[in-house]
MDAnalysis code that builds the backbone (N, CA, C; Angstrom):
import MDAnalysis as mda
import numpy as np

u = mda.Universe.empty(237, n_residues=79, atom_resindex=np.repeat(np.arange(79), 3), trajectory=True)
u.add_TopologyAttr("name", ["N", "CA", "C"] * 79)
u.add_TopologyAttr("resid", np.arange(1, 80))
u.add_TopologyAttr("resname", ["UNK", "UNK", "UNK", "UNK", "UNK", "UNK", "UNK", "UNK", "UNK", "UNK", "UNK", "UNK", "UNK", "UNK", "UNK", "UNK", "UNK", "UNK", "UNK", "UNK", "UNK", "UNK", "UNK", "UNK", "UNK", "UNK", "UNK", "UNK", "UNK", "UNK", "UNK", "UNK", "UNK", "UNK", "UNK", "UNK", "UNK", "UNK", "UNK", "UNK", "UNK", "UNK", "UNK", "UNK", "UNK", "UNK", "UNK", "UNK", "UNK", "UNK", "UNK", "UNK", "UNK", "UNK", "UNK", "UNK", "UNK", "UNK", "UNK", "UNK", "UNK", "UNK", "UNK", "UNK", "UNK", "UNK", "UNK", "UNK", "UNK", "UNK", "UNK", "UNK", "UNK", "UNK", "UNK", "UNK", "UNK", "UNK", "UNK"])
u.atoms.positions = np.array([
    [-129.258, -49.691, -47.641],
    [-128.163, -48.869, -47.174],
    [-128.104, -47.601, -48.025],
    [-128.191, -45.922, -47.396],
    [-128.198, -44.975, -48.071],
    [-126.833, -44.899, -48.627],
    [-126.369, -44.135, -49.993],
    [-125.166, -44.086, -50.170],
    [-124.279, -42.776, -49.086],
    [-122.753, -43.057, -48.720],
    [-122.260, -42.136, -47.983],
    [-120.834, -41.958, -48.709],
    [-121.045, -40.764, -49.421],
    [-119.548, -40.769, -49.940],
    [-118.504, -40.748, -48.806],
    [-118.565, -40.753, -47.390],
    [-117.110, -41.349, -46.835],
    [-116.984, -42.672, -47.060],
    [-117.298, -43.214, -47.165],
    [-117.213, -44.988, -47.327],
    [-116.330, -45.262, -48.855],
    [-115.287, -46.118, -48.413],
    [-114.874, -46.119, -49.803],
    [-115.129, -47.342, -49.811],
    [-116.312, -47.684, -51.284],
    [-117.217, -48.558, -51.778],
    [-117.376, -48.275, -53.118],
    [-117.839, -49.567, -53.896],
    [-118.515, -49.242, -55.197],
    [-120.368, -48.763, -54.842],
    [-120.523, -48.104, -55.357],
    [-122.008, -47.884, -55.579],
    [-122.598, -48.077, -56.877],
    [-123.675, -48.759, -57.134],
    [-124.008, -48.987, -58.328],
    [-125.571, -48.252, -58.388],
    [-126.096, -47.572, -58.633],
    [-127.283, -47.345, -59.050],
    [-127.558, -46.758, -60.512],
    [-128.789, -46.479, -60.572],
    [-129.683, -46.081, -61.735],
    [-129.594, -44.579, -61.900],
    [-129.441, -43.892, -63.494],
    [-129.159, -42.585, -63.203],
    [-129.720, -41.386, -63.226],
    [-131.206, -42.497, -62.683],
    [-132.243, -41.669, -62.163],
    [-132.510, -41.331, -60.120],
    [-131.396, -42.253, -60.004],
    [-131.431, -42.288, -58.366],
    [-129.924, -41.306, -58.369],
    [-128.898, -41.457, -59.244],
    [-127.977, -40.447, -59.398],
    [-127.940, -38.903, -58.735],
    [-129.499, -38.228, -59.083],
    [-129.669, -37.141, -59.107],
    [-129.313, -36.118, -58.028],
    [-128.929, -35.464, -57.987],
    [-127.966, -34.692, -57.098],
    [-126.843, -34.913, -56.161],
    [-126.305, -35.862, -56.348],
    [-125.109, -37.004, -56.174],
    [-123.754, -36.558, -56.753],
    [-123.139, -36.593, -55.950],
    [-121.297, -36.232, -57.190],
    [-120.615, -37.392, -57.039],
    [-119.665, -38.067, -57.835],
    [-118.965, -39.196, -57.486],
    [-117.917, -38.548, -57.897],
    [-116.707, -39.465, -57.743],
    [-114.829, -38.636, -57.929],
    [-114.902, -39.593, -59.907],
    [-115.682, -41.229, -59.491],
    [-115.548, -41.417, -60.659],
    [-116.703, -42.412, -60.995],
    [-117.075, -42.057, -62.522],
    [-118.684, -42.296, -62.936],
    [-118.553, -43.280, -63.990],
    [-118.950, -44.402, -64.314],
    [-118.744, -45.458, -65.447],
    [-120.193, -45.495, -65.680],
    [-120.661, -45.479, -66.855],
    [-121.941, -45.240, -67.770],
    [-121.447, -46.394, -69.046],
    [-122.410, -47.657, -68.708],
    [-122.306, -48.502, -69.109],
    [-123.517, -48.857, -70.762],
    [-123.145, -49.072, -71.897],
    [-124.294, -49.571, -72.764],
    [-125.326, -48.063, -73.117],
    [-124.034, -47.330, -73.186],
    [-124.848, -45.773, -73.802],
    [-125.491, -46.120, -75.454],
    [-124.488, -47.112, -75.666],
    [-125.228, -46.562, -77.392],
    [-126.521, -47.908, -77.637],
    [-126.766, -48.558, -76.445],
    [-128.644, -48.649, -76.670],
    [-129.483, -47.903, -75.908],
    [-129.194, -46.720, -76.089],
    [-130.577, -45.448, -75.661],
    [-131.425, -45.381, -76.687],
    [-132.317, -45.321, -75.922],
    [-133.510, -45.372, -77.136],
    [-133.676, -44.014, -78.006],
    [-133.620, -44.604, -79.839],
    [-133.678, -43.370, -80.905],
    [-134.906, -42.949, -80.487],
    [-136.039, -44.028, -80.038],
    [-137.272, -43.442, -80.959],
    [-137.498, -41.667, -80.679],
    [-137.997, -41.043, -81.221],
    [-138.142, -39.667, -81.192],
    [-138.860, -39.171, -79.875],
    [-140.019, -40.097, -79.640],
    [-140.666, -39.245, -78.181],
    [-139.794, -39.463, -77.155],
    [-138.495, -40.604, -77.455],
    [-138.047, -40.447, -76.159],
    [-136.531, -40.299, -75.724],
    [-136.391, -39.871, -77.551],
    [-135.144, -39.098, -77.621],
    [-134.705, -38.227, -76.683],
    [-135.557, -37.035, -76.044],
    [-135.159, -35.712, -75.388],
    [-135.223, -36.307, -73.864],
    [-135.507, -37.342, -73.413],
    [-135.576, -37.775, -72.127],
    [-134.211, -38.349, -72.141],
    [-134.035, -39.745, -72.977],
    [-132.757, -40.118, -73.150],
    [-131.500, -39.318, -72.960],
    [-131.714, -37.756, -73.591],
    [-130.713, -37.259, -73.865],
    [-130.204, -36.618, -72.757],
    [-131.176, -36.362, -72.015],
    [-131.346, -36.016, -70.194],
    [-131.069, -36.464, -69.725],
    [-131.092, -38.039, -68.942],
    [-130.399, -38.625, -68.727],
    [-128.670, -39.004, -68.829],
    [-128.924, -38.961, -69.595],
    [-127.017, -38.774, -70.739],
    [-126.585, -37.793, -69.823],
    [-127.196, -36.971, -69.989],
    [-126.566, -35.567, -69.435],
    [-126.658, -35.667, -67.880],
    [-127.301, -35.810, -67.236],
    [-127.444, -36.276, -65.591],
    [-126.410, -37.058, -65.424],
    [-125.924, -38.466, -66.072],
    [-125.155, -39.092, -65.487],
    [-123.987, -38.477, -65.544],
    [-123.408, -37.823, -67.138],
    [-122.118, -37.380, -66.979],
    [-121.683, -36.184, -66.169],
    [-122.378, -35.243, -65.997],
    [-122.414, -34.748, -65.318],
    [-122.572, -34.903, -63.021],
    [-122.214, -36.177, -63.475],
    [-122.153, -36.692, -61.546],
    [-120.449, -36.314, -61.514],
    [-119.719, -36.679, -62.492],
    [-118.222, -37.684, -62.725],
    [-117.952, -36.094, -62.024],
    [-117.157, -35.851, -60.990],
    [-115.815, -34.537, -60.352],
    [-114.812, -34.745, -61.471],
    [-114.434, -36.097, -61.619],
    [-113.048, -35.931, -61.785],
    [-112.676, -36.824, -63.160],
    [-113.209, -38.499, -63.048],
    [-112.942, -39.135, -64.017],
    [-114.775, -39.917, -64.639],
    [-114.318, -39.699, -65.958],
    [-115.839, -40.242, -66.428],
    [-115.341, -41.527, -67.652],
    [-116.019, -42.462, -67.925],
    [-115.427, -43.559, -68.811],
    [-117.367, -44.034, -69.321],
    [-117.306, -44.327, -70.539],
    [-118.820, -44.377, -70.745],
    [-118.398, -45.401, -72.163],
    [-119.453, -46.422, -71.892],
    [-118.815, -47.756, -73.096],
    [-120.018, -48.287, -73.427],
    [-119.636, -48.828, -74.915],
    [-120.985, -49.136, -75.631],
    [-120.696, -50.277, -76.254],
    [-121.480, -50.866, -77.033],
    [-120.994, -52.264, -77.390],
    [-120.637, -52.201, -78.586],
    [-119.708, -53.120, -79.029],
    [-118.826, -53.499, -80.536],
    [-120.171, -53.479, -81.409],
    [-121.523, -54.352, -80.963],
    [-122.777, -54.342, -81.699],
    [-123.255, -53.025, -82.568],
    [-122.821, -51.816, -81.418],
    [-123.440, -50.924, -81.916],
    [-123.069, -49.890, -82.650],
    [-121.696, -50.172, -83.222],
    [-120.240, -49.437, -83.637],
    [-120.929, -49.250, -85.076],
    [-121.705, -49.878, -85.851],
    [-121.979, -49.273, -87.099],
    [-123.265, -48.712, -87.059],
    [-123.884, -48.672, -86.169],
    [-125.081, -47.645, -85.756],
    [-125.490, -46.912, -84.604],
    [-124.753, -46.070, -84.544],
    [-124.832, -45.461, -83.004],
    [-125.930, -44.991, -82.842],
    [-126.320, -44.433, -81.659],
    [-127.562, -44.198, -81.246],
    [-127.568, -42.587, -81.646],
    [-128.825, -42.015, -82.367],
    [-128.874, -40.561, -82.741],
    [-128.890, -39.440, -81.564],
    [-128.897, -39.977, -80.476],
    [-128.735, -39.071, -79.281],
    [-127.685, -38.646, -79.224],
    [-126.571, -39.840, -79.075],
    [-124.864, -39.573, -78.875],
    [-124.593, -38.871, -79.791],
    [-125.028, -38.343, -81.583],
    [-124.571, -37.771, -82.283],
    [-124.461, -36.402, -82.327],
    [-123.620, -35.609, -82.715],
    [-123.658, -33.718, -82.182],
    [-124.087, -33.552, -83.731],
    [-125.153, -32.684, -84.058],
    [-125.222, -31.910, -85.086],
    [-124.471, -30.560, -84.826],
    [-123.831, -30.190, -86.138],
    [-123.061, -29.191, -86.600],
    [-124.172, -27.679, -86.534],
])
């Protein structure tokens, strides 16, 4: 079934099928296990950015208690 934003439904996909898609509201689940390693840092971080960027209106993005004393170096902003 293609997605149809008249339908009021949950849609769940991948936020690589996301891509040129708008939703009213976007939940981004288990952000802080993106992968550090370095080659695939800048893809990761693309992604990140693709999904939040779907949300119009409301965005909510959750990570696990696990990962609260080591977040992932993507999510971090250098100064």
């Amino acid at each position: 079934m293609a997605y149809d934003s008249k339908v009021d439904a949950l849609t769940l996909m991948t936020i690589h099928n996301s891509k040129g898609l708008e939703f009213e509201r976007v939940v981004m689940i288990g952000i802080g296990q993106m992968n550090d390693d370095e080659a695939e840092r800048q893809q990761s971080a693309r992604l990140l950015y693709v999904g939040m960027t779907r949300a119009r209106k409301y965005l909510l993005m959750t990570s696990s208690g696990n990962n609260e004393s080591k977040p992932s170096r993507t999510l971090r902003v250098d100064p």
